[in-house]
NUDREN-374028 format. One line per 2 residues: number of its first residue (from 1); their letters; for each residue y, z, x of C-alpha. Coordinates in steps of 0.05 Angstrom, whole numbers, plus 32768, in hexadecimal, padded with zeros to 4 digits. Layout:
<nodes>
NUM	A	Y,Z,X | ...
</nodes>
This chain:
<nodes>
1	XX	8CD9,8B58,6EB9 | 8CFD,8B27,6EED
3	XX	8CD7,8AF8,6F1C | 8CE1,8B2A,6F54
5	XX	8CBA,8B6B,6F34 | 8C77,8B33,6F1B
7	XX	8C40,8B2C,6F41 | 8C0B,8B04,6F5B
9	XX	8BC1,8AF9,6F49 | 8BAC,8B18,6F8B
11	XX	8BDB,8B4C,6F7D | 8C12,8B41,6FB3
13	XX	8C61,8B37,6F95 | 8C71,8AF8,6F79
15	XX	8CAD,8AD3,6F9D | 8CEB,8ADC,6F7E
17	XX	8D0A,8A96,6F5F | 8D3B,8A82,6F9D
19	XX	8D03,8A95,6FCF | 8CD1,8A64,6FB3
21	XX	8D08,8A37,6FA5 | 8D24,8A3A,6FF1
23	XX	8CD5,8A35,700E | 8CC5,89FC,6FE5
25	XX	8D07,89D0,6FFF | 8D02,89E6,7042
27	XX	8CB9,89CE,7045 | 8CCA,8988,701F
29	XX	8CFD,897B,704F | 8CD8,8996,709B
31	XX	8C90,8992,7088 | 8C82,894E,7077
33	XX	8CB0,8933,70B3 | 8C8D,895C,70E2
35	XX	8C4F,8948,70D3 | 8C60,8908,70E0
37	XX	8C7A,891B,7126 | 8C3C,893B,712F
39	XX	8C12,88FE,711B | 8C3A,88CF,714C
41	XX	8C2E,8907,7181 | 8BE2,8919,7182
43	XX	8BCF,88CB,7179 | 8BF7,88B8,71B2
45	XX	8BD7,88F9,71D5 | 8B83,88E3,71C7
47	XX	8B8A,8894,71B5 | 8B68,888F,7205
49	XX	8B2C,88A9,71D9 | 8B35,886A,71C5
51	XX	8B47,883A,71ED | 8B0F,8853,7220
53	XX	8ADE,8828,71FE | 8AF4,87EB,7214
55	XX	8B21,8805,724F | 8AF5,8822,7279
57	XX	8AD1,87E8,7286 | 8B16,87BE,7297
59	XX	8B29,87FD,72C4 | 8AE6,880F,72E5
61	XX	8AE4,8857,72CA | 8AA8,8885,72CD
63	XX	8AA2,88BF,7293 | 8ABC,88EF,72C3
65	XX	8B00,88C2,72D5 | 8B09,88B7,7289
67	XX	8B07,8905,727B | 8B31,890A,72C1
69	XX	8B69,88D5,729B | 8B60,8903,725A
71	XX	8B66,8947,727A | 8B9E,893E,72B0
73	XX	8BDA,8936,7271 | 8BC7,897F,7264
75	XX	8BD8,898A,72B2 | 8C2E,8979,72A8
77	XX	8C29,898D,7264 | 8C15,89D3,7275
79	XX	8C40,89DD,72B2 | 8C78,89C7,7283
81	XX	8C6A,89E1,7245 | 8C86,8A26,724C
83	XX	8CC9,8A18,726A | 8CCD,89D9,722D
85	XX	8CC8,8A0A,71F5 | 8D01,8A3D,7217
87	XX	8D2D,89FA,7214 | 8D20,89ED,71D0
89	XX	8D2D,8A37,71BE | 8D79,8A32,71EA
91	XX	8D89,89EB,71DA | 8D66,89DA,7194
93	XX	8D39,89BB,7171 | 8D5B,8979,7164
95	XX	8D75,8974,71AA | 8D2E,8984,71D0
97	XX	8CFD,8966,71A5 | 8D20,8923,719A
99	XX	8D1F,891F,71E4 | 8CDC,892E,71E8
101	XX	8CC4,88F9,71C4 | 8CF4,88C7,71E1
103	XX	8CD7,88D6,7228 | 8C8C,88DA,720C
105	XX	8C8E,8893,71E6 | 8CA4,8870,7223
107	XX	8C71,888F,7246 | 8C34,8885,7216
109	XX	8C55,883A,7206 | 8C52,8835,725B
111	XX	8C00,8843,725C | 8BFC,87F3,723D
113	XX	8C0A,87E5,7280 | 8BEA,880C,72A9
115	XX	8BCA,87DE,72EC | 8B8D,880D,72FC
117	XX	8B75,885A,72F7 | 8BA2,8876,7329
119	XX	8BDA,8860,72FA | 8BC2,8874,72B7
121	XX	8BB4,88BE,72DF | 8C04,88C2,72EF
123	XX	8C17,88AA,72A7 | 8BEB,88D8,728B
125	XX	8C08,8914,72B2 | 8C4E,88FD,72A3
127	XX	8C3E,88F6,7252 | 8C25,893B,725D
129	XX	8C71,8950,7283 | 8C96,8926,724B
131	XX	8C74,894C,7209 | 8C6D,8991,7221
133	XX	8C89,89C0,71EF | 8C8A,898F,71B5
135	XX	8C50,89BC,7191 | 8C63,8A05,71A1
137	XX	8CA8,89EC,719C | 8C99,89DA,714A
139	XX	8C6E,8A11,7146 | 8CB2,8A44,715B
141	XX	8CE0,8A14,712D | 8CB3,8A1E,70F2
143	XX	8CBC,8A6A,70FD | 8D0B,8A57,70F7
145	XX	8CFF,8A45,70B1 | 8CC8,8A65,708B
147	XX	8CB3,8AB1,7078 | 8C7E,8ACC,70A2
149	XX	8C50,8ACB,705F | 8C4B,8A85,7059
151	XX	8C47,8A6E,7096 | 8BF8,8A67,7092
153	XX	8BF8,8A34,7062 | 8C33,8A10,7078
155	XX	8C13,8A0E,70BA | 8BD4,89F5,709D
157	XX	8C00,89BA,7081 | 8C22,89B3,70C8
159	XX	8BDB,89B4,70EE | 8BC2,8985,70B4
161	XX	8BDA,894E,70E1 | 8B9D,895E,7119
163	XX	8B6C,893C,70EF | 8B98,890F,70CA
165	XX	8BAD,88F2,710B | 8B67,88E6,7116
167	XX	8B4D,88D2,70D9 | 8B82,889D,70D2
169	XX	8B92,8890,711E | 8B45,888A,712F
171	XX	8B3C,8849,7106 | 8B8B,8837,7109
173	XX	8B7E,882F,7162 | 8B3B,880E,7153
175	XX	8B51,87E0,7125 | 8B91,87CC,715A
177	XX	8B63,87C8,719A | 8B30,879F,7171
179	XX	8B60,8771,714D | 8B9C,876F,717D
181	XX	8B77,875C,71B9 | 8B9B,8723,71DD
183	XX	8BDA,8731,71B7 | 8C16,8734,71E9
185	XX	8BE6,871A,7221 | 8BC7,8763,721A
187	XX	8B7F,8779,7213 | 8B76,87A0,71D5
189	XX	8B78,87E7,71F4 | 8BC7,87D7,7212
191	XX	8BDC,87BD,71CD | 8BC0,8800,71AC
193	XX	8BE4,8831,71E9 | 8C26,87FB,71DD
195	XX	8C2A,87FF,7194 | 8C1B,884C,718D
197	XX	8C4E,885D,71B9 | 8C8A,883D,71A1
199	XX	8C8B,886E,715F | 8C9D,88AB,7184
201	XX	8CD6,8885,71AB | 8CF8,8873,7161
203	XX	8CEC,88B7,7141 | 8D0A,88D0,717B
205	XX	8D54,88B4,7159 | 8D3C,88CF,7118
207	XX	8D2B,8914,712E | 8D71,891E,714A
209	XX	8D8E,890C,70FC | 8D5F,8929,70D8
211	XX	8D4E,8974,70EC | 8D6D,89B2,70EC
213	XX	8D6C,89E3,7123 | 8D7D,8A25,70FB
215	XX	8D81,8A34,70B5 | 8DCD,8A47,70BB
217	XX	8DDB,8A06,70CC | 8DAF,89E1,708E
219	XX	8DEE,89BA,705F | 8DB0,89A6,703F
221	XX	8DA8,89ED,701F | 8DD9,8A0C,6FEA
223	XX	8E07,8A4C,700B | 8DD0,8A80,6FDB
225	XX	8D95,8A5B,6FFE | 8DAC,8A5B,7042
227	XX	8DBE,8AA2,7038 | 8D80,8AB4,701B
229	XX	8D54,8A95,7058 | 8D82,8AB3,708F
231	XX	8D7A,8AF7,7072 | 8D2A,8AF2,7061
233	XX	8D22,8ADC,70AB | 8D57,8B06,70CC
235	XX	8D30,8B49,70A7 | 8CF5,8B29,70B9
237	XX	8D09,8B26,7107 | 8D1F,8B76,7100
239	XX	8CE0,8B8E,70EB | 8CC3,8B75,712C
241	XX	8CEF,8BA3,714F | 8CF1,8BA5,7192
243	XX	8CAC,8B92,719F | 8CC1,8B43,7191
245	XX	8CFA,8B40,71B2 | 8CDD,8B50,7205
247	XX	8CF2,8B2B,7233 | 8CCB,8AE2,7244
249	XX	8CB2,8AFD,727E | 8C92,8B3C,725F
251	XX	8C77,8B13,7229 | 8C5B,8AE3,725F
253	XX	8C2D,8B19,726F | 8C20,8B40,7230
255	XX	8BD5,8B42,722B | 8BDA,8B27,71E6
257	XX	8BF7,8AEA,71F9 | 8BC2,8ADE,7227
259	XX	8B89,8AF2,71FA | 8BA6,8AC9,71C1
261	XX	8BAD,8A8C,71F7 | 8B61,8AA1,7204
263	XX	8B4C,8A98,71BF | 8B7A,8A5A,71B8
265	XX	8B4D,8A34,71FA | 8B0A,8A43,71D1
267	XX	8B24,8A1B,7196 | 8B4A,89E7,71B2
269	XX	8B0D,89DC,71E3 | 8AED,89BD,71A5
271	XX	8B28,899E,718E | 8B2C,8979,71D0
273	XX	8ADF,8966,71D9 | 8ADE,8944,7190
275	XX	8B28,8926,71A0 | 8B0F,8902,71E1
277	XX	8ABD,88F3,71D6 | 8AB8,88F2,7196
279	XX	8AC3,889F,7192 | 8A9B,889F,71CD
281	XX	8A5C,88C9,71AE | 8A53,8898,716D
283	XX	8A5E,885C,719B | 8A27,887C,71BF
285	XX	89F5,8878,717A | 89E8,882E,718F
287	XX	89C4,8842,71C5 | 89A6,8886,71AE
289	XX	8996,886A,715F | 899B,8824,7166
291	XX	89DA,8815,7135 | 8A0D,87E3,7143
293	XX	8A49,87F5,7134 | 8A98,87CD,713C
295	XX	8AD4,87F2,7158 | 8AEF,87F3,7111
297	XX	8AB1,880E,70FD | 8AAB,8846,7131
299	XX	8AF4,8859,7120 | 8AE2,885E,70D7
301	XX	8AA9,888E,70E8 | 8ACF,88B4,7116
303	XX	8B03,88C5,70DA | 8ACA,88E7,70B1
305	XX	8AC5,892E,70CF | 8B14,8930,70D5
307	XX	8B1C,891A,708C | 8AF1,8959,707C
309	XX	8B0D,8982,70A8 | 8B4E,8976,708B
311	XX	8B33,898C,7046 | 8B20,89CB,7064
313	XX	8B58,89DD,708B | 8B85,89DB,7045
315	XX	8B57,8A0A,7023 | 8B47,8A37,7054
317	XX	8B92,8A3F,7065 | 8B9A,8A49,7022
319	XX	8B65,8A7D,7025 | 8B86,8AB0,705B
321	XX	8BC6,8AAA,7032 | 8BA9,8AC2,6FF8
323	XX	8B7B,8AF7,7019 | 8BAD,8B04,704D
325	XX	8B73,8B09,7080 | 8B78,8AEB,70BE
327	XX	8B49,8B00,70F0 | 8B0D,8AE1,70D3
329	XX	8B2E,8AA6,70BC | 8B30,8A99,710A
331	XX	8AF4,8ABA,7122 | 8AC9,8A96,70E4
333	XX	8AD6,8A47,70EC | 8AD2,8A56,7131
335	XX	8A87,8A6A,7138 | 8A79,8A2B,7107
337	XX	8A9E,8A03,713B | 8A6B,8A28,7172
339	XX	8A32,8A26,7153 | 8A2F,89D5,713A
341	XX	8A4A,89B8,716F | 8A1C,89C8,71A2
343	XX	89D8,89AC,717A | 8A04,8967,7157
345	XX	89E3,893B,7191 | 8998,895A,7182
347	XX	898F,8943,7140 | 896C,8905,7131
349	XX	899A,88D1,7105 | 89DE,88BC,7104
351	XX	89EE,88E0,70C4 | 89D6,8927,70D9
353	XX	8A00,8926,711F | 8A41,8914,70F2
355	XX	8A2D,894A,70BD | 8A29,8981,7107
357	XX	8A6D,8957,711F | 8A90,8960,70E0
359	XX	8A7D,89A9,70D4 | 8A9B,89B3,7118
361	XX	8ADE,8996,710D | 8AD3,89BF,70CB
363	XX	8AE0,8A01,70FA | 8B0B,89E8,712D
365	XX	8B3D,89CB,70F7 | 8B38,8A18,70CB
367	XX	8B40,8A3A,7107 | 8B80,8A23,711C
369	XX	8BBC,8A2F,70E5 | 8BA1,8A74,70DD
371	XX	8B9F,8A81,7129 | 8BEB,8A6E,712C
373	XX	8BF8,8A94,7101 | 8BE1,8AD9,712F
375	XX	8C1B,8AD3,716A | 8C51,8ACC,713A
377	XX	8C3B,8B11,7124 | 8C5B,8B3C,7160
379	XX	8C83,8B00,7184 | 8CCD,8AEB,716A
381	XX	8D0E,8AC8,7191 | 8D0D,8AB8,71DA
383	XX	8CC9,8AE2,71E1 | 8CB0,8AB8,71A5
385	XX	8CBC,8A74,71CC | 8CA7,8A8B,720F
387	XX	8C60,8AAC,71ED | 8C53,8A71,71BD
389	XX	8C5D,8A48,71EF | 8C2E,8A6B,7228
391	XX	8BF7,8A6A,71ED | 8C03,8A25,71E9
393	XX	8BF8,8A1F,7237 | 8BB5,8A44,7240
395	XX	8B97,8A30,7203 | 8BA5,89DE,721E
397	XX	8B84,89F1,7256 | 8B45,89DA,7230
399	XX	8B6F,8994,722A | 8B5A,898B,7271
401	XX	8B15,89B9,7277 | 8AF5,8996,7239
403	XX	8AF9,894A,7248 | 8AF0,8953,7293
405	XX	8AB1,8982,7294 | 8A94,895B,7259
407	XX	8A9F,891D,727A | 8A82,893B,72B8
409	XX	8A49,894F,7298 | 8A37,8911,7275
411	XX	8A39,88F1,72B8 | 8A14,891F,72E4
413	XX	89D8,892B,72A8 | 89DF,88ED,728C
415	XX	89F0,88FE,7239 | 8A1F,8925,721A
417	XX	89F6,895F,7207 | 8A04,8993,7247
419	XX	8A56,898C,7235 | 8A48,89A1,71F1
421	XX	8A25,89DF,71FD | 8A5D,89EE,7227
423	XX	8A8C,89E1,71F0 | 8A6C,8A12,71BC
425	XX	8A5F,8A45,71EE | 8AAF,8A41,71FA
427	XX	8AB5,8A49,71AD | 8A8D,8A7F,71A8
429	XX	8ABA,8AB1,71DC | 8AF4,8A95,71B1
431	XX	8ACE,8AB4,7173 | 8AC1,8AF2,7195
433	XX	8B00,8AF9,71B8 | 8B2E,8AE9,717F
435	XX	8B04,8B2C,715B | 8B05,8B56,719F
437	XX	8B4F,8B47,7196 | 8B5D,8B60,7153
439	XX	8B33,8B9E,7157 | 8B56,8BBC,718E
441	XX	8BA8,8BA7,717A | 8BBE,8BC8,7142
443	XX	8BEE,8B96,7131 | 8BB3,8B64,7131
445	XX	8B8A,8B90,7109 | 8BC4,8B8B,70D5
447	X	8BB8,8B42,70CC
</nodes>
């Protein structure tokens, strides 16, 4: 019996020997680099989490300015976003997303220098111009390269760079605003934006050497492999039919794409609220438990519930591959998202809030391969990168809703507590809505 006719403990077909050999060198070679790109990206997109603890005070900001500064990238990066990812699709991958991070690491090196509030609003809104479509855009590249079967857990690897970034960047920017105050002539907080930034400006010259745009053009792969992974993803493409290939504008309003975005806002609401106040709510145990904690130190407690939640998000990727169910594997981590978050800042130690904290970067980190996986599902080509990337848009809505009203609320009632009911209760519609959603499309239903 060859390798093709075998199959596999959960009973699905076991790859044949050139398909695991062509899935395993095409992740080695994209994966790992675009995690990295990924890492550079989100810590220049949330280090202000950091840096508002000792830059507020040099910039007069009230809670509600610093979740204004937070929220108002999302406002460029949204507008743009769409448009970005229909560039990438016409012009590349190694064309648009080298200059994307050119552009952004000027921009996020520029906020070291940044005179007053009004400033660091227009920076922030022009870092939000400069990296739309750098996340939808890898998200469409990735479905370039690999099956539709294993995009789960390759996405689960991809996304693995959320809480990474985190984990590491959280004490990586407290250790450089603590210990590189004064360097330069700079308080700590410019050294932090200054050295951060100046990653994504040199990766930008790597990106353009390094990747691929299409597998036809990979010298990297023998003639068989190439021909193998042009062929899987070619028949992959025609089983879509027609249905994948409508036009942008139709797929700009196919109710799916909306719902999905929908869903997308709900988790990314909690993404966003941990991002931004999380620093900001253990800096706050001083006051509410009495502890006395260094930057370095915050930092390193800031890394916990992301170092768990990256845990999680491997295995439960792993999970839906193996089941091959999907709808839960959203709907699930979700409602644990919704349901801690809400009661972290009611319970009376240090320890317990982080155990609530950590269970709800638990859900949002599970949540969000799987739910990736969903669009790619009905969406392919041009309607692929405009539908990806209008997900994308809606669901970083929250990038603006979830530090502004939380910092609102903190200043008009005084604690944190009224922003995180509203940030389960956003969780929760996702939970429902992502099930509401696969009940009544049968494609959905499928997955």
């Amino acid at each position: 019996m060859t390798s093709t006719d075998s199959t596999t403990t959960d009973g699905g077909v076991a790859p044949s020997e050139i398909e695991s050999r062509v899935v395993k060198k095409v992740a080695r070679r994209l994966i790992p680099f675009l995690i990295l790109l990924y890492f550079v990206n989100y810590l220049d997109r949330t280090n202000i989490a950091f840096a508002k603890l000792t830059m507020s005070a040099d910039l007069g900001m009230t809670e509600t300015m610093f979740g204004l500064a937070s929220g108002l990238f999302f406002v460029g990066y949204l507008l743009f976003e769409v448009p970005s990812n229909l560039a990438l699709h016409r012009f590349g991958a190694r064309l648009w997303i080298a200059r994307i991070m050119l552009t952004w690491g000027i921009l996020a090196a520029a906020l070291a220098f940044v005179p007053n509030v009004g400033s660091l609003y227009f920076l922030r809104i022009l870092l939000g111009i400069a990296e739309a479509g750098f996340f939808p855009g890898v998200l469409l590249y990735l479905t370039f390269w690999f099956p539709k079967k294993y995009r789960v857990r390759l996405m689960g690897l991809f996304l693995l760079t959320l809480p990474l970034s985190s984990a590491l960047g959280a004490p990586l920017s407290a250790a450089i605003i603590q210990y590189g105050d004064g360097l330069f002539g700079l308080a700590g907080w410019r050294v932090m934006y200054l050295i951060e930034g100046l990653p994504a400006v040199i990766l930008a010259f790597v990106v353009w050497f390094y990747l691929t745009d299409r597998p036809a053009d990979a010298k990297w792969l023998t003639l068989e492999e190439r021909t193998w992974l042009m062929k899987s993803m070619d028949d992959e493409e025609k089983e879509l039919g027609d249905a994948g290939h409508q036009s942008a504008g139709k797929t700009l309003r196919d109710p799916r794409v909306i719902g999905f975005g929908l869903v997308y806002f709900g988790i990314t609401y909690g993404l966003y609220a941990l991002s931004f106040f999380l620093p900001s709510i253990v800096a706050g145990f001083k006051q509410t438990f009495n502890t006395d904690f260094s930057l370095v130190e915050t930092g390193l407690i800031v890394a916990v519930p992301y170092a768990i939640g990256a845990v999680a998000m491997v295995l439960w990727s792993r999970h839906s591959d193996k089941t091959g169910e999907r709808m839960w594997h959203v709907a699930a981590p979700t409602l644990l998202g919704a349901v801690s978050i809400p009661i972290a800042l009611y319970l009376d130690s240090p320890f317990t809030v982080m155990i609530a904290v950590s269970l709800t970067a638990v859900g949002v980190l599970c949540a969000l391969p799987v739910f990736w996986y969903l669009p790619t599902t009905f969406l392919t080509g041009a309607s692929a990168a405009a539908g990806i990337a209008m997900i994308n848009s809606i669901g970083n809505a929250s990038g603006f809703g979830a530090p502004y009203i939380t910092g609102w609320l903190t200043d008009v009632t005084g604690n944190a507590k009224a922003g995180l009911w509203v940030v389960g209760a956003v969780m929760l519609c996702a939970a429902i809505l992502v099930v509401a959603l696969a009940k009544r499309s049968s494609k959905t239903a499928q997955i």
